[in-house]
C-alpha positions as CSV (number, residue, x, y, z in Angstrom):
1,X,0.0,0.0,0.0
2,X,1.5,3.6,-1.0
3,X,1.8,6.0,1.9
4,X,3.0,9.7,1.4
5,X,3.5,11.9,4.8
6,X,3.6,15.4,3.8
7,X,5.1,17.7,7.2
8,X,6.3,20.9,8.0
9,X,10.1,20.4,8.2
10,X,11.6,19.6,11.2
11,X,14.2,23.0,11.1
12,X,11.3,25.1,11.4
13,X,12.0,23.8,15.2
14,X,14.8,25.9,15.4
15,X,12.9,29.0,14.9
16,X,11.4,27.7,18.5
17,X,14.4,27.4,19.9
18,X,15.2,31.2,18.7
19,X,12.3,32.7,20.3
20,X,12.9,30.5,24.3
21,X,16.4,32.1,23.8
22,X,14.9,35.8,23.2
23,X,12.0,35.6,25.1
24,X,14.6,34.7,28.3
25,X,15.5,37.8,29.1
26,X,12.0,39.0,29.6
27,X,10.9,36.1,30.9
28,X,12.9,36.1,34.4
29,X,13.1,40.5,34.2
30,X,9.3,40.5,35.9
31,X,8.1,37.7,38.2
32,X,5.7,35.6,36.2
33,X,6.8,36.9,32.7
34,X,8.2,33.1,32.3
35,X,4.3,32.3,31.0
36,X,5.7,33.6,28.0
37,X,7.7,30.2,27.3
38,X,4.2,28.9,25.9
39,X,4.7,30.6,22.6
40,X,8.2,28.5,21.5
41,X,5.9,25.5,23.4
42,X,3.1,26.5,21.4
43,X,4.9,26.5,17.6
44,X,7.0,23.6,18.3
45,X,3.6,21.3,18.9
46,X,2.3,23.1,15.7
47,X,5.3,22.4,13.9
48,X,5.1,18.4,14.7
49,X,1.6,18.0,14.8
50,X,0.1,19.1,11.5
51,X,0.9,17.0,9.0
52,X,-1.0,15.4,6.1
53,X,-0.8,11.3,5.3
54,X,-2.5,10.3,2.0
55,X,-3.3,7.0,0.9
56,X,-4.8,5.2,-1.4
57,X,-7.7,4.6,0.0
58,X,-7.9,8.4,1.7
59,X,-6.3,11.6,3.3
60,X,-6.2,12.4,7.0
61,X,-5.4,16.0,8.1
62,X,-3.9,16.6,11.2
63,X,-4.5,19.8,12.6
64,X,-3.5,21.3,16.3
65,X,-6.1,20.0,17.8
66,X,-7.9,17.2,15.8
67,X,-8.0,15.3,12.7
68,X,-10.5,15.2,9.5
69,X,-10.8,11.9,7.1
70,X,-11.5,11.8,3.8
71,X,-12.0,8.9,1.6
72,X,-11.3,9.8,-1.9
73,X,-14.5,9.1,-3.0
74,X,-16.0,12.2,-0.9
75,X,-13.5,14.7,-2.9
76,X,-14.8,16.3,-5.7
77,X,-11.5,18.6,-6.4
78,X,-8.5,19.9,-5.1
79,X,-8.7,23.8,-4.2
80,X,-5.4,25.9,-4.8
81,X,-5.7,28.5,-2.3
82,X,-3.2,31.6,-0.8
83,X,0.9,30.8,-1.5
84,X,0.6,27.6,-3.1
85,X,-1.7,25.6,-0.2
86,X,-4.2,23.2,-0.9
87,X,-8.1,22.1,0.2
88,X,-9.6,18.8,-0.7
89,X,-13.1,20.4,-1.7
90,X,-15.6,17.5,-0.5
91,X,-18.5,16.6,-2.1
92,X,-20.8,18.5,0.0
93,X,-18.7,21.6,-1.1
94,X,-17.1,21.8,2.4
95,X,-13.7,22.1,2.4
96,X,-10.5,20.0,4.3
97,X,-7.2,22.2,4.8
98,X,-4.3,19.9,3.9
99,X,-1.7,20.7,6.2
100,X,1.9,21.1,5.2
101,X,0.7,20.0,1.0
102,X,1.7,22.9,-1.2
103,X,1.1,23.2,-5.4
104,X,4.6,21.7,-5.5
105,X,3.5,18.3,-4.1
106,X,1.1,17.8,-6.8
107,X,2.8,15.1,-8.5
108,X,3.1,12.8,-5.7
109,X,-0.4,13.6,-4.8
110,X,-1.2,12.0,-7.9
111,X,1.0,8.5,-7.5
112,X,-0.2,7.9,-4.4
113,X,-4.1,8.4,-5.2
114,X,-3.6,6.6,-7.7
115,X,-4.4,9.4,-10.6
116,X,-7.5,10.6,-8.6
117,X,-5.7,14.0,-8.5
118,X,-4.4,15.5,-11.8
119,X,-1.2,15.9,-12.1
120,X,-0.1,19.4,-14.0
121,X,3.3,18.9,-14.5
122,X,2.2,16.2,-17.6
123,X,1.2,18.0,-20.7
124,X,-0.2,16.6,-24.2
125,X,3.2,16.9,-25.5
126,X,4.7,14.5,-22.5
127,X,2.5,11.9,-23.1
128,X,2.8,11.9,-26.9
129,X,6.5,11.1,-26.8
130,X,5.9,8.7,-24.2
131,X,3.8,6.6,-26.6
C-alpha cells in the first residue's frame, strides 16, 4: 500500500528554539513573565503536529487539535488557495485544509491516489512522446 506523509520540516524547530532564547531575558526580568515560554511550546507542537498522510484509500489531516478523514471518493477537487496551499473540496462543497501539502507536491499527490488528483506537470506533449 503507497503511503506519502507530507510535514512541515523539522528545522522550522529551530525558529522555536530562537524565540525560548529571546523571550529569556524578559521572561525572568518580571516575576511571572516566564508564561511567556508557551509561545516557542506552542509553535513547536504546531510544527510536529500538523501533518497530512494520504493514501490510497484516503487523506487524513492533522491539525492542532484534531484530525479530519476523507475517503477519496467524498472529494470532488482539489482547491489551490493563498501561497501555493491546498483544500480537498468534499463533495458537500465543504472544504478539508491539507496541512503542510503545497502546489509543488502535486505530482506525488497524484502517484499515491492513484491518478484521482491530476497531475499538471504532464502536458499533451509528455504523453505523446511517451507513446
Amino acid at each position: 500500500m503507497k503511503k506519502l506523509v507530507f510535514r512541515i520540516p523539522a528545522t522550522a524547530l529551530l525558529a522555536a528554539g530562537l524565540i525560548a532564547i529571546c523571550v529569556t531575558p524578559v521572561a525572568w526580568a518580571i516575576p511571572g513573565l516566564q508564561a511567556l515560554y508557551v509561545l516557542p511550546l506552542g509553535y513547536a507542537y504546531w510544527v510536529v503536529r500538523n501533518r497530512t498522510t494520504v493514501t490510497e484509500e484516503e487523506l487524513v489531516a492533522r491539525g492542532l487539535f484534531g484530525s479530519t478523514t476523507v475517503k477519496w471518493d467524498e472529494v470532488k477537487s482539489i482547491r489551490l488557495v493563498q501561497k501555493g496551499w491546498l483544500k480537498a473540496v468534499r463533495t458537500d462543497d465543504t472544504e478539508v485544509t491539507l496541512p503542510a501539502v503545497r502546489f509543488m507536491h502535486l505530482p506525488a499527490l497524484s502517484v499515491v491516489s492513484g491518478g484521482r488528483v491530476p497531475d499538471p506537470t504532464i502536458t499533451e506533449e509528455s504523453v505523446e512522446s511517451e507513446q
